[in-house]
FIDONU-757588 format. One record per residue: x, y, z of N, C-alpha, C in turn; residue in one letter. Coordinates in pm, whole numbers, plus 32768, in hexadecimal, padded with zeros to 4 digits. Layout:
! FIDONU-757588
XYZXYZXYZA;...
! end
This chain:
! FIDONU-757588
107376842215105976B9229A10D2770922C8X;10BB7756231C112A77C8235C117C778E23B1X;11E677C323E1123A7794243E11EF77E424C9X;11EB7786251F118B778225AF120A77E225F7X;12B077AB25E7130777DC2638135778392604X;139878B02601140F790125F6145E790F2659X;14E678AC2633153A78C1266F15BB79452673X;1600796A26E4166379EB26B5169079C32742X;175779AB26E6178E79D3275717BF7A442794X;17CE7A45282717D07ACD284C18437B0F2822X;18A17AC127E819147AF127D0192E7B362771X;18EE7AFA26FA18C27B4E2681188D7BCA265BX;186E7BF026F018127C55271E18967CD22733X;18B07C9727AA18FF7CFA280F19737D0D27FEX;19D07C8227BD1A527C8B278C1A807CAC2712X;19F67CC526C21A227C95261219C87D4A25C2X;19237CFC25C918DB7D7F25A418CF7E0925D3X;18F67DF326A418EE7E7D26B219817EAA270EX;19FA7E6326CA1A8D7E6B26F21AD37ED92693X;1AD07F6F269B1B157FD626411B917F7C262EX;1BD27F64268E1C7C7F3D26641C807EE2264EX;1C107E9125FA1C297DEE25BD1C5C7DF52551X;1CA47DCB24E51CDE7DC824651C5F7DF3241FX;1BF77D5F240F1BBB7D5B23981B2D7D8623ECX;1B127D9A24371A997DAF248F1AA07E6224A1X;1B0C7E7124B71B157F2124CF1AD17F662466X;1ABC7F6F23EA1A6E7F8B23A119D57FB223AAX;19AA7F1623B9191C7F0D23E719017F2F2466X;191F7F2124B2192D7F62254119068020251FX;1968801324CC194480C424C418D180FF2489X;189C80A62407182A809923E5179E80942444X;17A7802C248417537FF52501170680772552X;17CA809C2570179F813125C91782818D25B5X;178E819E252D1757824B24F616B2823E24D6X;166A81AA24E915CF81A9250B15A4819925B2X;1602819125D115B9819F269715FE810526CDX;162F80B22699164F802B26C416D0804E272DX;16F8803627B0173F7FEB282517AA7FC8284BX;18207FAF2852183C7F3A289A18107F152915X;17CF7F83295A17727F8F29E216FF7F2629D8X;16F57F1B297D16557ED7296616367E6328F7X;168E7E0628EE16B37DB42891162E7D5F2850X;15E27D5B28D915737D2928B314DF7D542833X;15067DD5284214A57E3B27F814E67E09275EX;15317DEA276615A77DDA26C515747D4B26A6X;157D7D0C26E6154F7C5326CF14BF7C4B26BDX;14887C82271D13D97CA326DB13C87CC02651X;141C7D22263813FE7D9C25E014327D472547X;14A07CE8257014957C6424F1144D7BF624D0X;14097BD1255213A37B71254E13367B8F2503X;131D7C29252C12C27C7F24E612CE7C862446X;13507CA8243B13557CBF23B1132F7C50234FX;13707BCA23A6133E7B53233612D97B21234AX;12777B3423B311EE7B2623A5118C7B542335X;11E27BE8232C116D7C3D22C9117C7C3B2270X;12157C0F223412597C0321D012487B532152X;11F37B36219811DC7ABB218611A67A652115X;11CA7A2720AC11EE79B120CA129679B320A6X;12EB7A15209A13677A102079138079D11FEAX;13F479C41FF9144A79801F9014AD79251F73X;14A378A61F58150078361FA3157E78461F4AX;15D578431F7C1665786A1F2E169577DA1F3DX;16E877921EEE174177141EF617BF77121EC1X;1820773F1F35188377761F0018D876D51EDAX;193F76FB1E8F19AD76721E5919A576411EE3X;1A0676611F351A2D76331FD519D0764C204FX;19AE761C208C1970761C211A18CD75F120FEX;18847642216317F2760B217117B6766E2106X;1721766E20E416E276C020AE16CE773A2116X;16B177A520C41693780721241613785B210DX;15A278A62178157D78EF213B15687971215DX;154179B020E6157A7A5220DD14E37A8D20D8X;14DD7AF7213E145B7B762165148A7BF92132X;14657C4C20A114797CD920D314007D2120C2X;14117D9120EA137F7DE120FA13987E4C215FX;134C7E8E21C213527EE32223132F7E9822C3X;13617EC2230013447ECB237E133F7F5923D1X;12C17F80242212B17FF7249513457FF124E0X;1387804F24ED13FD8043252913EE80C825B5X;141F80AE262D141980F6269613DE8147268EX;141D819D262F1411825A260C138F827325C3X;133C820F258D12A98217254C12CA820624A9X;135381FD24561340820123F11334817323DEX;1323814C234C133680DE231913BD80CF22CAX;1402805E23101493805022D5148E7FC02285X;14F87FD6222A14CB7FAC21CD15417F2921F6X;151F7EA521D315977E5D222915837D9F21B3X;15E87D6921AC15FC7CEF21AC161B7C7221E9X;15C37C19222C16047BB222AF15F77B32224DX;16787AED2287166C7A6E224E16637A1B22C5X;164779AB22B515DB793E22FC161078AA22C1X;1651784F231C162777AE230115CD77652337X;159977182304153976AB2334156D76352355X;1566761B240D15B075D323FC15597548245CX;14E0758B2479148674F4248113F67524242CX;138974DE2423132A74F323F212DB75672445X;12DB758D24A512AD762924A21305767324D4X;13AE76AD24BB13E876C82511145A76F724BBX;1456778224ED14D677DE24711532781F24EBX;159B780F24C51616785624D21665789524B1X;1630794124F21688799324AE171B79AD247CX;173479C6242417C379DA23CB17E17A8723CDX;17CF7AAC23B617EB7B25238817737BB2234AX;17AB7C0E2385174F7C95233717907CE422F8X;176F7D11227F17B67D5D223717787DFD2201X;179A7E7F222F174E7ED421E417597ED82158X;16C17F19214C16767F2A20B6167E7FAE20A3X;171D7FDD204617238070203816FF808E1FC6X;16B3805D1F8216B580581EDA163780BB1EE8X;
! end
């Protein structure tokens, strides 16, 4: 069965994915924005991952040596501007219907 909840913190959002002057976030941030994504509109960006691992679905459970399992969505998501961007979100499970976002990574390949 699917996860009922997607969680995202906002911070991940506003401080990390759509922060140009973040170390490791400035990157993707720039990515983000050259498809129509915000920092104005953080919300359109958190949809727009919920989205992705909805459609992207059933993922791929990764079990790394250290920490929790994780799991991994890639595929496309509709991004602001009408294209389809091509993107990677990782995801924990961390009750029986209930994921918490980790991270997005672009798919430049």
């Amino acid at each position: 069965m699917a996860p009922t909840t997607w969680l995202i913190d906002n911070r991940k959002i506003s401080d990390y994915l759509l922060d140009l002057a973040h170390p490791y976030g400035g990157p993707k941030a720039k990515y983000l924005m050259r498809f129509g994504f915000t920092p104005e509109e953080p919300d359109i960006l958190a949809n727009a991952l919920v989205e992705h691992a909805r459609t992207n679905s059933p993922g791929v459970e990764i079990l790394p040596p250290k920490g929790e399992p994780k799991i991994v969505f890639e595929g496309t998501v509709i991004a602001p501007d009408g294209r389809d961007m091509p993107l990677r979100t990782v995801w924990k499970l961390r009750a029986p219907f209930e994921m918490h976002f980790v991270s997005a990574i672009p798919l430049t390949r």
